[in-house]
Structure formats: C-alpha cells, structure tokens
N, C-alpha and C positions, 0 to 999 in steps of 0.2 A: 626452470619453470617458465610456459609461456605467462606473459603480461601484455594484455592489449592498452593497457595504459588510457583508459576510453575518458577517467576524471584529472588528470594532472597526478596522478598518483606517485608518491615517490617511489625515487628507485629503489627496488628490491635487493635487499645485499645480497650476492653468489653466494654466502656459506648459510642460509637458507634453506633447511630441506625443502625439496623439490616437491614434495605429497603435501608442504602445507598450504593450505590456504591463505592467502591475503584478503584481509579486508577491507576494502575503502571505509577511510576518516567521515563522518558524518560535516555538514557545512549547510547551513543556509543559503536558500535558493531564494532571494530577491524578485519580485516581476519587474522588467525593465523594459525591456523593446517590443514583450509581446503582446499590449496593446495596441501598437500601432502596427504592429504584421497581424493583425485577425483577421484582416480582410482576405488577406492572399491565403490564411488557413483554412478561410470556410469552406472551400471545394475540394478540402481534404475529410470534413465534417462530414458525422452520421447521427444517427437518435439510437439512443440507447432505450429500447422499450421495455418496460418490465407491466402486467397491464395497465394501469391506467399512470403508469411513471414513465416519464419521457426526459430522458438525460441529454442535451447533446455532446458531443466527443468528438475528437480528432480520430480520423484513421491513418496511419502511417501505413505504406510501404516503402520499396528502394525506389519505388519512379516517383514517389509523390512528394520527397526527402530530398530531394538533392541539393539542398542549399543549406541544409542540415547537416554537413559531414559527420559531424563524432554523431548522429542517432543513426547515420546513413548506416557508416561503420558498424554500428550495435549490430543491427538488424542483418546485415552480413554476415556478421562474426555468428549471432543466431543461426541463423541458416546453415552456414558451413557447418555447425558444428552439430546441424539437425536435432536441435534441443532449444525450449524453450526455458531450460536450469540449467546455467553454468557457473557453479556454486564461486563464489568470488568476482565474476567478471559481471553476468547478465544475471536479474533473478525473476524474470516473466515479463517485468513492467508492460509489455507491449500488449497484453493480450487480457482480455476480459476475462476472467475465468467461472465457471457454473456457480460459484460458490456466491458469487456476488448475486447474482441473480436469486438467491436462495434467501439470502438475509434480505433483500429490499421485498419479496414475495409476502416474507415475515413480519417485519414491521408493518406493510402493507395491511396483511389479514388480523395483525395483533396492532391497533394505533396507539392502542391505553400501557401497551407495555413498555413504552419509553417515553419520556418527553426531549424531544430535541431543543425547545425553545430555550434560547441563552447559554445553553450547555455549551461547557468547553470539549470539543471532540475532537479525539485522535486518530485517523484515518493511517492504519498501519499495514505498512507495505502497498503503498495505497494505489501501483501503476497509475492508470488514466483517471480514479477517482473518483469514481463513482458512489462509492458510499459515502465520502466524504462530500460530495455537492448533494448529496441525496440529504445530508445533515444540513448543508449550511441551505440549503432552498427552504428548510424548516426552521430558520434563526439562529444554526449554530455557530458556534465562534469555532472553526477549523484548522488543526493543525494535520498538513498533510505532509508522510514521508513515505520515500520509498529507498530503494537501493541506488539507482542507478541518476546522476546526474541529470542526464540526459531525458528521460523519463518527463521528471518533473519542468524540466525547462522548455522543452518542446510538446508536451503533449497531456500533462495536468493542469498548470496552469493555462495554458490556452482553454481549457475542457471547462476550467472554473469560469472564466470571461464568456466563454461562448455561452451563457445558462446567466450572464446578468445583462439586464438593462442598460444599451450604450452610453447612456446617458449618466448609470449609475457605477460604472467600472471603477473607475479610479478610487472612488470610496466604498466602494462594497470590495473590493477587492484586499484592502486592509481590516476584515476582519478574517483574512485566510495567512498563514508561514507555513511556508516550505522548507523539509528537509533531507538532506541523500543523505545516504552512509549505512551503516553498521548497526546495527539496533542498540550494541554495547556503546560504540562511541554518541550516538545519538542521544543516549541515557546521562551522558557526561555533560555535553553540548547546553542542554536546558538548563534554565536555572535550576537551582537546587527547587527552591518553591513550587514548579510549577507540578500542579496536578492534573489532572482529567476527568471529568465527570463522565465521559462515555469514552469505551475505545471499541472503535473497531476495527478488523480485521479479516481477514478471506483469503484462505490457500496459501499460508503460512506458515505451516506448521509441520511439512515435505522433509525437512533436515533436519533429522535431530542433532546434529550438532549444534545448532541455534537454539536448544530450548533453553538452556541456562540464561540466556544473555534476554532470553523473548521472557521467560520470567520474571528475571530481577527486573525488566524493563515495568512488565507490570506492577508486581509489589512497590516498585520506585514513584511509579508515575501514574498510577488509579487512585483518587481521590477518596477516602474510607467509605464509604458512601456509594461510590460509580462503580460502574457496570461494564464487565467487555461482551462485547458478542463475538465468539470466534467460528467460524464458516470453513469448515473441511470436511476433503473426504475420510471417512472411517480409517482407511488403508492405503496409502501411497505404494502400489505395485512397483517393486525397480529402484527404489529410492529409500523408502525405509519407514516416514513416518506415521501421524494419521492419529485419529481423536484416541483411539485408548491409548495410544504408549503417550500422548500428551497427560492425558489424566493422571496416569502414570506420575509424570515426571510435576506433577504440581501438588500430589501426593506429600504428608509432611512440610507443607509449607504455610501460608496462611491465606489463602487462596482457597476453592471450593469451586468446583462448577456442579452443572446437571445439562441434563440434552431436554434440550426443549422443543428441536424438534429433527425428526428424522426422516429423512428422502431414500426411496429406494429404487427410482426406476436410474436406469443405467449403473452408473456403479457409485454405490452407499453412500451418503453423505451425511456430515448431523451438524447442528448450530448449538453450541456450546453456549452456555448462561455463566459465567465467573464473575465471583463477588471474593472480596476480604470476608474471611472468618472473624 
C-alpha cells in the first residue's frame, strides 16, 4: 500500500490489506512559531469575499511553500495524483470549496437564525477555516479540525491571526484548538465532557464510508440543544455520496434534519438543519 507518511504516521504493518485505508490519529495542533512568521505569510494572503464578509486566508501554492516541506509535499502528492480527495492521505484542506460560500450567504441573509455570541463552535473538516473565523469574528469560542496536519499548521491557524488585531493575537488566539486526524479518533481525543453548541461543516459528506464515524461524532459531541449546519452538494458524481444517502444514513438514529435551503445553479447543492430528536 502506498503511504506518503505526510503526519509522522506509524508504520503500516505488510500483513495489511493493501485496499484498506489508514487513517491518521487525531493530535492537537498548538500555535507556536506562527505568530512570529505572519509577516513572511502575508504575501501569500488573499480576502475571502462572500458580500459584504471579508475573510482573509493564506493561499499556498508549490512556489509560494517552499519552506514548508511536508505542505510542499501535500500539494505535490495532490497534483500527481490529480485529485483534490485521496481518501486517507489528503482530504481537500487546500481548497475553498462552493459549499462554504453557501453557508456564510445563509447566515448572512438569515442573522436571527443562529446566534454565534459565546457559542462553543465546531468548525468540521474545517481546511483554511473559514467558517470557523466567520464564528469566532462573531465571539465564538472555536474549535477547529481538519484531516491533514499540515493544513492546520500552515494555513488555518495563520488564516485565524491574519483576521486578529496584532496587538490582540496572543490572547485572542486562545479562545481557538486545533485538531488533525480522523473524525473517529478525534471523538476519542476530547474530553468526554466536552459539547458544542453549533457545528459546522461544508463538503464532507463525498465518502460514505465516513458517515458512521461523522455520526457518532455528532450524537457524541452536539450539545442537546445545538445545531449543525451541514453544506453539500445533493450528489457527489465519481465518488458516491451527497445529502440524501446522508439523510439516509442518520435515518433511525436520534438526529433529524430538514433542508433549509437549496441551490441549483451549477450542480445542486443544499444546507442541511440537524438537531437531536
């Protein structure tokens, strides 16, 4: 089985089926040095515009990364393998995708339908983080994960800094944890206690093999009370998944959603409502 080995990942033992997937361990990502490298980031920085929401973010490529190895790497390994999903190794982190643009639209035209103030918010699969600084620029307390190490070390947490007051980083910056890994070991990782009042989510929902594990996560970790917003398209062409066979699969559990709203120019999209029954 190839292994690009991108997080310190243990070795894989040879008797191994070769068709399984590995999944990286979830681990806490600390911010350390990248406050003091911002400055060398900004001329890697963009705005994120959604209308009247202006995010700013890191943009990576391979010329603009080179001090970056293991994201340089990523982004290679992307490439060669001309896919932005390579179930176990890379899982999008790089790349904005429509869906986030879709949920900030929504909050946007709907203000009264959430309150972000003080909320503990879960920013899941969260690449560059955008709806997760879209919470915490609203007072939220933010817990941000994605897949890939790398991701978060180079290009979320910088994305969060970049969106605070220099003056206020150091301590605005500890109402935000980061975490890589697996959505199952991630579920593990937290204290047992801890809940969430809002989770969100965008374009995660491609593998169904993940819904088990994207499940229990929520039953585990949504606060009786809190709300996910999940942000996909209808139909994942090539791939498999998509809001109804999600529906589907949260079907007989204690979960509930409804579509609150749905997008149809280019190809379907809908924003998922889930609550505890």
């Amino acid at each position: 089985m190839f292994k690009f080995n991108f997080s310190n990942i243990d070795k894989i033992s040879e008797s191994r089926d070769e068709n399984e997937t590995v999944w990286l361990g979830s681990e806490e990502i600390v911010p350390s040095n990248q406050i003091k490298d911002l400055d060398d980031l900004v001329t890697c920085a963009k705005m994120f515009t959604c209308g009247e929401v202006e995010i700013g973010h890191v943009l990576f490529n391979k010329e603009t990364c080179s001090k970056e190895s293991n994201l340089k790497k990523l982004i290679e390994f992307s490439e060669d393998k001309h896919s932005d999903l390579v179930p176990g190794e890379y899982e999008g982190g790089l790349k904005i995708w429509e869906c986030t643009y879709d949920l900030i639209e929504y909050f946007e035209k709907y203000p009264d339908e959430i309150n972000f103030k003080d909320a503990k918010v879960l920013d899941l699969g969260c690449g560059a983080g955008i709806l997760g600084i879209y919470a915490f620029l609203k007072s939220s307390i933010v817990t941000f994960q994605d897949y890939n190490k790398e991701i978060l070390e180079y290009c979320t947490i910088p994305n969060v800094l970049l969106n605070i007051e220099e003056e206020d980083r150091d301590d605005e910056i500890k109402r935000c944890k980061f975490y890589s890994g697996d959505w199952a070991s991630f579920d593990k990782i937290l204290d047992q206690s801890e809940v969430f009042d809002i989770i969100l989510t965008s374009e995660t929902i491609y593998n169904q093999q993940n819904y088990k594990k994207l499940i229990n996560l929520f039953q585990n970790r949504l606060s009786d009370k809190g709300v996910i917003f999940l942000s996909a398209k209808t139909c994942y062409f090539g791939v498999g998944g998509g809001t109804r066979l999600f529906e589907k699969a949260i079907d007989n559990t204690n979960l509930k959603s409804e579509i609150v709203l749905k997008i149809n120019s280019g190809i379907q999209r809908e924003i998922l409502k889930i609550n505890k029954t």
